[in-house]
PAZAPA-4460 file (N, C-alpha, C; in steps of 0.05 Angstrom, whole numbers, plus 32768, in hexadecimal, padded with zeros to 4 digits):
% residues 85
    n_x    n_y    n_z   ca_x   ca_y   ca_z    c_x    c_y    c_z   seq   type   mol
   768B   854F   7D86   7680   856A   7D83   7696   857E   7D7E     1      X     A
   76AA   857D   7D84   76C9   8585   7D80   76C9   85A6   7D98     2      X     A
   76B7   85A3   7DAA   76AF   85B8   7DC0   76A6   85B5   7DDA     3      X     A
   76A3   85BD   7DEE   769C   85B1   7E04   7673   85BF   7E02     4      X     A
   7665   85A9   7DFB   764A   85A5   7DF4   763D   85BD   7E0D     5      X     A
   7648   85B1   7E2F   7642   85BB   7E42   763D   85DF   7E43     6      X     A
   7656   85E3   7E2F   7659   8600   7E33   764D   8616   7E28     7      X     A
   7636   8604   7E0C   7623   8610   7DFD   7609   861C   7E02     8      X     A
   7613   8633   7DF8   75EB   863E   7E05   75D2   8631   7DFD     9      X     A
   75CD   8627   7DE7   75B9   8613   7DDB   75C7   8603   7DD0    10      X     A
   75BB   85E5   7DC8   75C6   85D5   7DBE   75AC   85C3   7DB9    11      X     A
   759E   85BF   7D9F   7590   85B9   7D96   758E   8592   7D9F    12      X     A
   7578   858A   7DA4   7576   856B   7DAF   7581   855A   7D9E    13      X     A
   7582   8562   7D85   757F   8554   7D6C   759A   8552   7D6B    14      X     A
   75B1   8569   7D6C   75C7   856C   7D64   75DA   8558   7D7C    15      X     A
   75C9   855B   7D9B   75D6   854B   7DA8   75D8   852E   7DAA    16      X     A
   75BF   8528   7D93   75B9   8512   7D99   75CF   8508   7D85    17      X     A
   75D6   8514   7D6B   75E4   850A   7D58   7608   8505   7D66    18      X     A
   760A   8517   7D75   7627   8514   7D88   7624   84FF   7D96    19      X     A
   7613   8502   7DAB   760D   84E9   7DB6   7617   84CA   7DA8    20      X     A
   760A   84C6   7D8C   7609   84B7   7D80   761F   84A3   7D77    21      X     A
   762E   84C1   7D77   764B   84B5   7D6A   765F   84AC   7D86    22      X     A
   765A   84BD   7DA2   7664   84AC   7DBB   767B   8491   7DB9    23      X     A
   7663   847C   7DB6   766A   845E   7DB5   7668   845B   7DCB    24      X     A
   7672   8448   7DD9   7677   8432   7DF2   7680   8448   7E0C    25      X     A
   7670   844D   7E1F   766F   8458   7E2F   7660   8451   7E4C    26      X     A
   7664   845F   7E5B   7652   8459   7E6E   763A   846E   7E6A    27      X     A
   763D   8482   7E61   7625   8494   7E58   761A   8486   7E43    28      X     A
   761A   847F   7E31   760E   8470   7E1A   7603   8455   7E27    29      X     A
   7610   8443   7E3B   7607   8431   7E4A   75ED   8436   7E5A    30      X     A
   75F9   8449   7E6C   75DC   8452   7E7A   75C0   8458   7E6C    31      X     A
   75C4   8467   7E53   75AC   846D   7E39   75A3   8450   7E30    32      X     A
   75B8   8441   7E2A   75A7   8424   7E25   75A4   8415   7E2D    33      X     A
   75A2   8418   7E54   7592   840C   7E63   757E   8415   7E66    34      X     A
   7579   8434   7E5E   755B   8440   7E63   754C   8437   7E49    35      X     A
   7559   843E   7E3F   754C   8434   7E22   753C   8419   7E23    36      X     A
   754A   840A   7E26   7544   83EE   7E2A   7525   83EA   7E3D    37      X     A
   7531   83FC   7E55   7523   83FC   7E6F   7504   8409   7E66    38      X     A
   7503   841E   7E51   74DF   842C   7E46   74DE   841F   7E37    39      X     A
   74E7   8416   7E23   74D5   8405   7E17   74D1   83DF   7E1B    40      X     A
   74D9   83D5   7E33   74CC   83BE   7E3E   74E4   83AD   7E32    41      X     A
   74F9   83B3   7E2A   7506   839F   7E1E   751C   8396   7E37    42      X     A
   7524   8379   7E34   7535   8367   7E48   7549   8377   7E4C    43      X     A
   755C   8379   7E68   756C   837E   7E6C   7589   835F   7E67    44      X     A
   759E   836B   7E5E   75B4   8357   7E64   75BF   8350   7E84    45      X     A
   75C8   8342   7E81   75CE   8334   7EA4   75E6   8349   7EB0    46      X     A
   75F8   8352   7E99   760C   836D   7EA4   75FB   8388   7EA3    47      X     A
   75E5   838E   7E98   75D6   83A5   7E98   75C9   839C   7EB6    48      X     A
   75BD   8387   7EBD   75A6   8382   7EDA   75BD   8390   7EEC    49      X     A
   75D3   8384   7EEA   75E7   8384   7F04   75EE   83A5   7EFE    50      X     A
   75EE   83AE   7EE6   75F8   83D0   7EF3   75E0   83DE   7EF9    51      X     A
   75CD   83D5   7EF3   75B6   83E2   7F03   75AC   83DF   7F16    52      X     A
   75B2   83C9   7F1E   75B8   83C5   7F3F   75C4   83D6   7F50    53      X     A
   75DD   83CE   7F43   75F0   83E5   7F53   75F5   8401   7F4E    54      X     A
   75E9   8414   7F41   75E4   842C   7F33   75CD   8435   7F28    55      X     A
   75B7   8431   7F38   759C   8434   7F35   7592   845E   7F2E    56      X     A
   75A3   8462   7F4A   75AB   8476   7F44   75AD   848D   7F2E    57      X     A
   75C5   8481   7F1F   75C8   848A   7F08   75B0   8484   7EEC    58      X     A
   75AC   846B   7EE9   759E   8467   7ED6   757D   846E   7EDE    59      X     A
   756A   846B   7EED   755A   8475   7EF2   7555   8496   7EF7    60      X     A
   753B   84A3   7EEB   753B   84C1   7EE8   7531   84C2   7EF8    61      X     A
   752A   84D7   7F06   751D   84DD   7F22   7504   84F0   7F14    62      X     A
   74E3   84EA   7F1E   74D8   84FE   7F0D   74DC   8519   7F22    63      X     A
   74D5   852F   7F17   74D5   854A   7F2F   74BC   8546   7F33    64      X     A
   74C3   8555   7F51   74B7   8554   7F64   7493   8566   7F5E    65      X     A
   7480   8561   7F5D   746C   857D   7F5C   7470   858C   7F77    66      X     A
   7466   85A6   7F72   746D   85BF   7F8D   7468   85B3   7FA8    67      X     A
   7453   85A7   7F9B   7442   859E   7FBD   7452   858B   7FCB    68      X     A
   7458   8571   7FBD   7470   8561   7FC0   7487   8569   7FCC    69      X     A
   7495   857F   7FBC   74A8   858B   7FC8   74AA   859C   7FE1    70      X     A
   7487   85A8   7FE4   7486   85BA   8002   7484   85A9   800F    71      X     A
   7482   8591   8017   7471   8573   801D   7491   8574   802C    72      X     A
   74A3   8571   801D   74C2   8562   8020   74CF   8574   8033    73      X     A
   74C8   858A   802E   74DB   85A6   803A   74D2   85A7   805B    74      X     A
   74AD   85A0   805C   74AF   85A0   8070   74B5   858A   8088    75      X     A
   74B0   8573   807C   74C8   8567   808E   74E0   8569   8096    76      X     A
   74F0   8576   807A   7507   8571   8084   7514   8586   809E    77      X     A
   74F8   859C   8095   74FA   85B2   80A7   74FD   85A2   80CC    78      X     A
   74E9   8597   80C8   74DC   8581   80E2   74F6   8576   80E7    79      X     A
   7506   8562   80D2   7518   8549   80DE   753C   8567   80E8    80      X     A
   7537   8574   80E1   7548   858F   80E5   7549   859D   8102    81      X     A
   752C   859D   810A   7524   85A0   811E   7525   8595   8134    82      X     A
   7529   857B   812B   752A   8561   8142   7545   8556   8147    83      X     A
   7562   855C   8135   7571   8553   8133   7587   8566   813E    84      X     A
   7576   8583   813F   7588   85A0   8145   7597   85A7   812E    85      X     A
***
């Protein structure tokens, strides 16, 4: 991109995707083509199983939370806060 991407006020999907592209061999590009792999049903490799084992984390998205979900969460934690001092 010959810029730090981060520091842009917009940056069009399309344009990032073309940066992206050019990357190569990464662990960011790795993690994309385990997801990749992972929506559309296709096999994982035996070194892709094992980093998703151990970095589930990373490669899985978390969906957000809906409000209710989230007041749901708050107030326990309010509760386990309460109980712990």
């Amino acid at each position: 991109a010959g810029r730090e991407t981060r520091e842009l006020e917009y940056l069009h999907w399309w344009t990032f995707l073309g940066y992206f592209n050019e990357v190569g061999e990464g662990t960011f590009s790795f993690i994309v083509g385990i997801r990749n792999k992972l929506n559309k049903g296709k096999k994982l490799e035996k070194h892709e199983k094992e980093f998703l084992f151990h970095n589930k984390e990373l490669v899985k998205l978390q969906k957000p939370k809906t409000r209710e979900e989230q007041a749901q969460e708050d107030v326990y934690q309010d509760l386990l806060n309460e109980v712990l001092g």
